[in-house]
C-alpha positions as CSV (number, residue, x, y, z in Angstrom):
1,X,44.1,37.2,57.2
2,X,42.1,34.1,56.1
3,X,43.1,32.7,52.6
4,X,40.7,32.3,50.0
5,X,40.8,28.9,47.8
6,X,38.9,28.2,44.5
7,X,37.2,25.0,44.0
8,X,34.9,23.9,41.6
9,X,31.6,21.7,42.0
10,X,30.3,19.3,39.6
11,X,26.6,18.4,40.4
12,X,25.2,15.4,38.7
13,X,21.7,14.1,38.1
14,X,19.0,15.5,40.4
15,X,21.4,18.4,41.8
16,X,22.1,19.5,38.2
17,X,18.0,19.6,37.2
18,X,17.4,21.7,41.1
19,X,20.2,23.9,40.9
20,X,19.9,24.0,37.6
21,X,24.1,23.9,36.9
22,X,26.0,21.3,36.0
23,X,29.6,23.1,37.0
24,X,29.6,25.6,40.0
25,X,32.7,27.9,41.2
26,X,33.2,28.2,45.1
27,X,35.1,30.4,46.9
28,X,35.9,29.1,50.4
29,X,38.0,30.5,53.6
30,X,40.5,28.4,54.8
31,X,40.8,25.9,56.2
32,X,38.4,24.4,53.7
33,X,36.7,20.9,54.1
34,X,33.7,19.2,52.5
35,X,31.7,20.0,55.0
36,X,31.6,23.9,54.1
37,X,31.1,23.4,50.5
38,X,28.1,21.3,51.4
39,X,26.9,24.2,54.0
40,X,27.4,26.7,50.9
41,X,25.1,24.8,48.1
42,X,22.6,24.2,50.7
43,X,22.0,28.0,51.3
44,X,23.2,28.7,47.4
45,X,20.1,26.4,46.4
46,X,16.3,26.0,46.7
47,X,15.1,24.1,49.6
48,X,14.2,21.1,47.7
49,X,18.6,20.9,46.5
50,X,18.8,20.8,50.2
51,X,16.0,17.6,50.9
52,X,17.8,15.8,48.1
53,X,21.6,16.5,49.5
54,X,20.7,16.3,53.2
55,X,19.5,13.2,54.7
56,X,17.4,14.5,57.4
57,X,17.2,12.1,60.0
58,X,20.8,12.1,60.2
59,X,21.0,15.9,59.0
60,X,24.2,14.0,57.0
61,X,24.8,14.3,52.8
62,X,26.3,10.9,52.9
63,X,23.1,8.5,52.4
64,X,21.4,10.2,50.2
65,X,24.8,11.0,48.1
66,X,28.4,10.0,47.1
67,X,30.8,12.9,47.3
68,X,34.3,13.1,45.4
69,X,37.0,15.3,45.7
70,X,39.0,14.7,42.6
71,X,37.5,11.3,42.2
72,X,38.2,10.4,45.5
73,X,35.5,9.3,47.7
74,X,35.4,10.7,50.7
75,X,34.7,7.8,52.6
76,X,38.1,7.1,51.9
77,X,39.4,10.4,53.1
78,X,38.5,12.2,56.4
79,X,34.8,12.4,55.3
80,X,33.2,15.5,55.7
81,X,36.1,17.0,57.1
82,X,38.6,16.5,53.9
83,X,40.8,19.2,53.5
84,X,40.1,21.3,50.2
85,X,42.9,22.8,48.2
86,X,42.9,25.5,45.5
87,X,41.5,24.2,42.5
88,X,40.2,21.1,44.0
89,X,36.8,19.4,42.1
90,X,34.2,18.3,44.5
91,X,31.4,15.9,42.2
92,X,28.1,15.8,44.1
93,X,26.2,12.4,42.9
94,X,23.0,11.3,44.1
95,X,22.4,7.3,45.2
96,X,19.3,6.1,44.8
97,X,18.7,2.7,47.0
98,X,16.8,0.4,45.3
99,X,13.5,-0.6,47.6
């Protein structure tokens, strides 16, 4: 039987005005990684949450967005493939690169 975890998502800027939350619950199966929870908002969300998350030339979050699992970047970790744990908060922030 697959265990279920609760994490929580912050979403600032942009992501907060599309999805229209500031704070958002997950439930995820394990084994849970960053890579699910980004999955789950994109299908959660309007398709414009998912242009502004998704880079799509590289169909990657990571350019367009700086992700933290309790404010930990997860550059730092295993990337899209860090580990989640119960009660783990993922922050969703969007980078804007200056032109």
């Amino acid at each position: 039987m697959n265990h279920i975890i609760n994490v929580n998502i912050k979403l600032i800027g942009i992501f907060r005005e599309l999805s229209k939350k500031n704070q958002f619950p997950m439930k995820l199966e394990e084994p849970a990684v960053v890579k699910k929870v980004i999955h789950k908002l994109t299908e959660t969300f309007s398709p414009k949450f998912k242009q502004a998350l998704i880079d799509p030339d590289l169909n990657d979050p990571r350019p367009n967005t700086l992700i933290l699992v309790n404010g930990k970047e997860i550059n730092v970790l295993d990337g899209l493939e860090t580990k989640l744990n119960q009660d783990d908060e993922i922050a969703i922030i969007p980078v804007s690169h200056g032109g």
